[in-house]
MMTF fields as JSON, N, C-alpha, C and O atoms, coordinates in Angstrom:
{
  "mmtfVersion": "1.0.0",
  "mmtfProducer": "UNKNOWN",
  "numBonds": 359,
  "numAtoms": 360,
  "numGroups": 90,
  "numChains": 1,
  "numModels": 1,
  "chainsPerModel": [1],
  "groupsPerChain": [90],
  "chainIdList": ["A"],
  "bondAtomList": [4, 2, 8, 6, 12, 10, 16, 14, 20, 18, 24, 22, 28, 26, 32, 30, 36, 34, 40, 38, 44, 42, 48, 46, 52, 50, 56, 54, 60, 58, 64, 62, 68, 66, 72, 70, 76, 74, 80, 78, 84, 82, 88, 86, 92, 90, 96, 94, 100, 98, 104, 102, 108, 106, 112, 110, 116, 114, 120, 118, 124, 122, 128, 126, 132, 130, 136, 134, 140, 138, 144, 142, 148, 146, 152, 150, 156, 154, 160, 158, 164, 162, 168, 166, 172, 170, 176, 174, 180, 178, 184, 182, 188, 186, 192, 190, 196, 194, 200, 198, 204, 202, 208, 206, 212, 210, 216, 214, 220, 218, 224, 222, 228, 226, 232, 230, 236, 234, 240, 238, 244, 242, 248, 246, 252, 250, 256, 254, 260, 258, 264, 262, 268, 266, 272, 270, 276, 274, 280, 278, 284, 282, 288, 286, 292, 290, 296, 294, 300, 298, 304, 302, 308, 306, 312, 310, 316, 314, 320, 318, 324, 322, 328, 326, 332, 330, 336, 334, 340, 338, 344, 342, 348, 346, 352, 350, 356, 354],
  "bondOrderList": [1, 1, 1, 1, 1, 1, 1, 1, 1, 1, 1, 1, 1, 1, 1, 1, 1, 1, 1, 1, 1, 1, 1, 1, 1, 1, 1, 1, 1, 1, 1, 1, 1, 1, 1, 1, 1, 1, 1, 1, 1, 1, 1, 1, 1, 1, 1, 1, 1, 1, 1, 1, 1, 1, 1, 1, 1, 1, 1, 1, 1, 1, 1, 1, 1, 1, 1, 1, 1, 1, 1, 1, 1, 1, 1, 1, 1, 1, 1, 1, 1, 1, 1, 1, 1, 1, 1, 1, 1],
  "groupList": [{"groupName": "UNK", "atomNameList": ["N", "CA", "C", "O"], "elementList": ["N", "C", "C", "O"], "formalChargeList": [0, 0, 0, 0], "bondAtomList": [1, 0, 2, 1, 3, 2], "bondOrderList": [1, 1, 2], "singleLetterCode": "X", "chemCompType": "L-PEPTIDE LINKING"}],
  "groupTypeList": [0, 0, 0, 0, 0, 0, 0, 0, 0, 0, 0, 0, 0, 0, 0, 0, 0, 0, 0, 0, 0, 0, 0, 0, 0, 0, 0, 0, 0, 0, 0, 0, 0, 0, 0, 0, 0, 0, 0, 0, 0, 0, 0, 0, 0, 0, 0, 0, 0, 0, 0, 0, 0, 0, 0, 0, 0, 0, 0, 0, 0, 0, 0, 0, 0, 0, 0, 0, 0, 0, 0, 0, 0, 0, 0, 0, 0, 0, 0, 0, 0, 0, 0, 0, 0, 0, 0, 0, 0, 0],
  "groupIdList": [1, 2, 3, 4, 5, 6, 7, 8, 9, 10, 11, 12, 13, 14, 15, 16, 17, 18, 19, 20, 21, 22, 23, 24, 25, 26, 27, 28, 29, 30, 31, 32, 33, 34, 35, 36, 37, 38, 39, 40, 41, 42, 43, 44, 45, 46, 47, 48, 49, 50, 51, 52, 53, 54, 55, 56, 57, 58, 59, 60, 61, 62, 63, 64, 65, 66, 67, 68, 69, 70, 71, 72, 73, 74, 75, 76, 77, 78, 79, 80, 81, 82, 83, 84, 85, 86, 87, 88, 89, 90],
  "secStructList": [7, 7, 3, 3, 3, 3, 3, 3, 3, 7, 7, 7, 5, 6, 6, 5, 3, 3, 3, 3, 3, 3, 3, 3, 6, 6, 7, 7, 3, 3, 3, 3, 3, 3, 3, 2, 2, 2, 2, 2, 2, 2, 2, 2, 2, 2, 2, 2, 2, 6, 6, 7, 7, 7, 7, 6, 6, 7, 3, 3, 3, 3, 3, 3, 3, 3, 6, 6, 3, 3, 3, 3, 3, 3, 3, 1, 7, 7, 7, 7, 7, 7, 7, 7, 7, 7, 6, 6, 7, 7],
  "xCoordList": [12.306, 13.219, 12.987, 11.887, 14.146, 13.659, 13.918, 14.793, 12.872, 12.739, 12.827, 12.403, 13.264, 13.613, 12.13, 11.803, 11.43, 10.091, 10.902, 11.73, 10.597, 10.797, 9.914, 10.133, 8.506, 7.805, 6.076, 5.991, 5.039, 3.901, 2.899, 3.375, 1.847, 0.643, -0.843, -1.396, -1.517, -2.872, -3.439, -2.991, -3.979, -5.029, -6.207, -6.631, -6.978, -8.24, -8.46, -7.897, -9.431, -9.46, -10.862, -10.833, -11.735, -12.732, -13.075, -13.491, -12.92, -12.726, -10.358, -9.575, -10.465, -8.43, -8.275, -8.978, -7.399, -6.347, -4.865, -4.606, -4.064, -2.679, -1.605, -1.305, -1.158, -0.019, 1.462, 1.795, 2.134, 2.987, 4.36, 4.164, 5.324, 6.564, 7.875, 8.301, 8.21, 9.451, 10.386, 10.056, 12.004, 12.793, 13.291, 13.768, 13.6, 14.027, 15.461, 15.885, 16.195, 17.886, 18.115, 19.3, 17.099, 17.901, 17.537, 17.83, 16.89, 16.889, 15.893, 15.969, 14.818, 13.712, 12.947, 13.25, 11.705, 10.944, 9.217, 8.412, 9.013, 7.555, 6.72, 7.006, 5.272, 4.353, 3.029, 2.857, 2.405, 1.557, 0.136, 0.369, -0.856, -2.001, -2.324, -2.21, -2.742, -3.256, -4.148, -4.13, -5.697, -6.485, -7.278, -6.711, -8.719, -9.176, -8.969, -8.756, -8.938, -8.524, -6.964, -6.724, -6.03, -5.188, -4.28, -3.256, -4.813, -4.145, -4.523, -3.669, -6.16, -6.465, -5.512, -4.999, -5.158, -4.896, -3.4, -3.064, -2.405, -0.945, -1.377, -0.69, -2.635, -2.736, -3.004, -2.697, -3.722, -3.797, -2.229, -1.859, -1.53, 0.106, 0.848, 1.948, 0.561, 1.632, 1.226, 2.128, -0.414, -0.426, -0.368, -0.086, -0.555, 0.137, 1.294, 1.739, 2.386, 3.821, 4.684, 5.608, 3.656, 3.557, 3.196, 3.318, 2.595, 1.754, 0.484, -0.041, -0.03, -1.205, -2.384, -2.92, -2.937, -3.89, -5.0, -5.266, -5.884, -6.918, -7.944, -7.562, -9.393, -10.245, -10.578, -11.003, -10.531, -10.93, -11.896, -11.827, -13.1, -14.488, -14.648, -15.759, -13.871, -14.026, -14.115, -13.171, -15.014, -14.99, -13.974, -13.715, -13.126, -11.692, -11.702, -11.996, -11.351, -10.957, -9.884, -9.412, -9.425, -8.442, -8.912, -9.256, -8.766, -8.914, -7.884, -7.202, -8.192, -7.104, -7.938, -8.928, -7.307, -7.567, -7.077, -7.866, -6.207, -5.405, -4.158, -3.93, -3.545, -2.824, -1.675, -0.933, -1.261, -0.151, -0.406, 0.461, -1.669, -1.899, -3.463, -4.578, -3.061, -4.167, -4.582, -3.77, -5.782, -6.238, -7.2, -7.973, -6.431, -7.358, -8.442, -8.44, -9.632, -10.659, -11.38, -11.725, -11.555, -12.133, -13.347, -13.539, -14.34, -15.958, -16.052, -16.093, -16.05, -16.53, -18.202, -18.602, -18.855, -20.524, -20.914, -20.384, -21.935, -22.504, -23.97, -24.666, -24.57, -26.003, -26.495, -25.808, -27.654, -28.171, -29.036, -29.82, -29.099, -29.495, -30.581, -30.35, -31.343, -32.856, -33.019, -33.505, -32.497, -32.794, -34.733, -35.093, -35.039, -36.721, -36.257, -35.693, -36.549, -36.643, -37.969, -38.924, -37.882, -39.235, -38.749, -38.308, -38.892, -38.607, -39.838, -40.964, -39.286, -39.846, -39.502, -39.57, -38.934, -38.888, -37.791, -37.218, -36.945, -35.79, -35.529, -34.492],
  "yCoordList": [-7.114, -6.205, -6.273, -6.474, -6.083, -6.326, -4.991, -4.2, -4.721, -3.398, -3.26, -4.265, -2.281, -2.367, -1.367, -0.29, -1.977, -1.28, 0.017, -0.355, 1.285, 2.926, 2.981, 3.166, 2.78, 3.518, 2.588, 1.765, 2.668, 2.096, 3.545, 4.105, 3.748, 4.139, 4.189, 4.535, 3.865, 3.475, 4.646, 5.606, 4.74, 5.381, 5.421, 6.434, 4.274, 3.868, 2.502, 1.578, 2.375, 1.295, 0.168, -1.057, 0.766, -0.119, 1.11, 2.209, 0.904, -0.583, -0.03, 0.898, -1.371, -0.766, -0.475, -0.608, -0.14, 1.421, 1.753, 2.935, 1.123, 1.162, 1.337, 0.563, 2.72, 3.643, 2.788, 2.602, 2.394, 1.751, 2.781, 3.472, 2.609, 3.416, 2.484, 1.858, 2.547, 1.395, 2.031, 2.813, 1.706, 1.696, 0.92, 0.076, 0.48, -0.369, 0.132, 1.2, -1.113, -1.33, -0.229, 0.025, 0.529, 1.31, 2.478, 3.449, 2.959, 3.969, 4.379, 5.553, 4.249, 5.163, 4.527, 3.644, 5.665, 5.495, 5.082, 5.937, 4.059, 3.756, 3.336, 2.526, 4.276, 4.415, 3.033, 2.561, 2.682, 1.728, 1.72, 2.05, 1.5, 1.529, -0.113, -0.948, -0.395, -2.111, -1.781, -1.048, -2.309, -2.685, -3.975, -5.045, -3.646, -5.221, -6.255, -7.106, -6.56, -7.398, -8.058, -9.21, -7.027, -7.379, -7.797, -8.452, -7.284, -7.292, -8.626, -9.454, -8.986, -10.396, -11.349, -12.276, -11.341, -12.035, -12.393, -13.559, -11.442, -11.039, -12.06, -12.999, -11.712, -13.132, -13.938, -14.831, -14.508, -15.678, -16.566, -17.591, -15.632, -16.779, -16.49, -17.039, -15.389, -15.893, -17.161, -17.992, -17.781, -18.447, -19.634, -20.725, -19.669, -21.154, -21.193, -22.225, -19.701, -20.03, -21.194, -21.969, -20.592, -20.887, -22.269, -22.808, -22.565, -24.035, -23.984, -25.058, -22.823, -22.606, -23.386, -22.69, -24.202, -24.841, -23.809, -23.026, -23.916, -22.6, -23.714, -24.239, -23.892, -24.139, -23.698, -22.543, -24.293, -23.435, -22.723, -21.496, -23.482, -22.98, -21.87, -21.361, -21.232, -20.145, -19.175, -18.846, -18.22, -16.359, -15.879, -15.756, -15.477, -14.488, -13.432, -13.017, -12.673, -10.961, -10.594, -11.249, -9.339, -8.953, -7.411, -6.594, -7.406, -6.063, -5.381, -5.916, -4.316, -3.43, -3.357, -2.739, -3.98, -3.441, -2.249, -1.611, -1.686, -0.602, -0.202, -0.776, 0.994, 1.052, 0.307, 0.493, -0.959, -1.454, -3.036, -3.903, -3.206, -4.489, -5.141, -4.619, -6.298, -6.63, -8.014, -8.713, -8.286, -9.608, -9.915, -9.458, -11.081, -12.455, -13.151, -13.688, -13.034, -13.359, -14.769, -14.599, -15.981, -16.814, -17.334, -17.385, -17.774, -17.722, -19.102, -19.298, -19.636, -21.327, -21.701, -22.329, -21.296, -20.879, -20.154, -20.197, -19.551, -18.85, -19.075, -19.079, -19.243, -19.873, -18.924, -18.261, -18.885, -17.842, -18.406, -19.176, -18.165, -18.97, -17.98, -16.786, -18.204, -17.808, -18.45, -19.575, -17.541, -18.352, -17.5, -16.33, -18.101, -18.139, -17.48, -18.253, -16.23, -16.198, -16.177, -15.786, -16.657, -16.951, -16.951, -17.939, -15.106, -14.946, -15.804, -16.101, -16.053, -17.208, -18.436, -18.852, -19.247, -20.14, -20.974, -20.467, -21.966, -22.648, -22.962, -23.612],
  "zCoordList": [-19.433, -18.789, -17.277, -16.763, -16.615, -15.493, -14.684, -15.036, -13.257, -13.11, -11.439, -10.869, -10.632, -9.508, -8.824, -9.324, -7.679, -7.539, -6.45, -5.618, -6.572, -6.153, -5.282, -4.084, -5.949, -4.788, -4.767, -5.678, -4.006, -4.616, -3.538, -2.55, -3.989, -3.273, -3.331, -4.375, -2.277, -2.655, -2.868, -2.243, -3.318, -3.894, -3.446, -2.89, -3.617, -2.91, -2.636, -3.224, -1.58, -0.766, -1.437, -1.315, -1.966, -2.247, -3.578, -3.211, -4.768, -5.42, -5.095, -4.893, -5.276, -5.014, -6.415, -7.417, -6.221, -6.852, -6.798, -7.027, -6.597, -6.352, -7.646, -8.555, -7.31, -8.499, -8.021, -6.85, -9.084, -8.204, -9.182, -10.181, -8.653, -9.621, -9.533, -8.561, -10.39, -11.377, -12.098, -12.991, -11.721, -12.603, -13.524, -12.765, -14.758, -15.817, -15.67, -15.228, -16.245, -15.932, -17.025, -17.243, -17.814, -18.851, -18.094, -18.79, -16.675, -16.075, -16.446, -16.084, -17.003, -17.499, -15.878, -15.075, -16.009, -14.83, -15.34, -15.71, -15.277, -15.335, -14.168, -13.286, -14.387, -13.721, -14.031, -15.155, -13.066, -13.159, -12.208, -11.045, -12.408, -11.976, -11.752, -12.648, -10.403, -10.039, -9.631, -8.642, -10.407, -9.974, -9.061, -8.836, -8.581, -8.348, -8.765, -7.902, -9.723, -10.825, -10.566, -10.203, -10.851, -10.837, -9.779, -9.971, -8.369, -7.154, -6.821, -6.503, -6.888, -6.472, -7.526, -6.9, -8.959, -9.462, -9.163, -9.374, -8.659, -7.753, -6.635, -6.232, -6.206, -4.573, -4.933, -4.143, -6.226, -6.552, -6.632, -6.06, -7.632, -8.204, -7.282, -7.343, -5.867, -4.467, -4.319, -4.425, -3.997, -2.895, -4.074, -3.577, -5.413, -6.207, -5.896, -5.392, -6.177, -5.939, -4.344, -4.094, -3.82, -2.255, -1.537, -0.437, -3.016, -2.633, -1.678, -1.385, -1.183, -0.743, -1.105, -1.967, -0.977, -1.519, -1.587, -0.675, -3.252, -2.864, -3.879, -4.925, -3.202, -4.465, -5.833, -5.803, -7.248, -7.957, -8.038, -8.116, -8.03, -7.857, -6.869, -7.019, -5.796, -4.976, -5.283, -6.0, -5.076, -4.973, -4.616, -3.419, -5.621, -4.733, -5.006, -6.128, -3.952, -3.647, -2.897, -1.967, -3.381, -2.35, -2.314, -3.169, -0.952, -0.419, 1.158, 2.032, 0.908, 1.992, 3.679, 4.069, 4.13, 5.918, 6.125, 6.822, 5.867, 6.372, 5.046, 3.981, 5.664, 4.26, 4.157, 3.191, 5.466, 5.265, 5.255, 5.361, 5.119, 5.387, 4.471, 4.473, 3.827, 2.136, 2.848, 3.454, 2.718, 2.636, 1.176, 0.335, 1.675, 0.454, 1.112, 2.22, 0.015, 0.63, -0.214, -1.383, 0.363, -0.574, -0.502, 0.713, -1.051, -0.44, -1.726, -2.94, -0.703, -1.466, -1.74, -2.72, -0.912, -1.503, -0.07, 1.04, -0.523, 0.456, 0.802, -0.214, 1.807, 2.357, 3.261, 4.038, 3.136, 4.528, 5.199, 4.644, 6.514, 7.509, 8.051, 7.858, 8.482, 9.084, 10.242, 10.353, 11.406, 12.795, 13.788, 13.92, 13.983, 14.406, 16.224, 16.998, 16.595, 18.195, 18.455, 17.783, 19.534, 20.448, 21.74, 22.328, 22.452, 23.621, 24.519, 24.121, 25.702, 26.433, 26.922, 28.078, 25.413, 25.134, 25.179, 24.215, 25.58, 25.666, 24.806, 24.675]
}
């Protein structure tokens, strides 16, 4: 069925949370809850639809900057670096 989107609102920002509200062509009104899960998985099949090239093997997340604006986050491995100071020294 296909459904015309009314309204959406966040809820919360970490972990996300987004109530979204929907009409169906038969007029009824349905309510919906998007989680972490599901919002990253919404940025995943934009950026296939899109042709975005994304690694499989990557860490993906999506999260909220602000309430009008979502980033995708991808983390291909992560390393930590240990830098040594030695005031004095060149």
């Amino acid at each position: 069925m296909k459904c015309t989107a009314l309204s959406y609102r966040l809820v919360s920002q970490t972990p996300i949370k987004i109530e979204m509200v929907f009409q169906g062509q038969d007029g009824h009104i349905y309510k919906y809850s998007i989680d972490d899960d599901f919002a990253t998985a919404a940025m995943v099949e934009y950026c296939l639809l899109a042709q975005i090239p994304m690694s499989k093997d990557a860490r993906k997340a999506a999260h909220f900057l602000s309430d009008s604006k979502a980033a995708f986050d991808m983390v291909l491995r992560e390393t930590t670096m240990v830098a040594a100071i030695h005031p004095g020294r060149d």
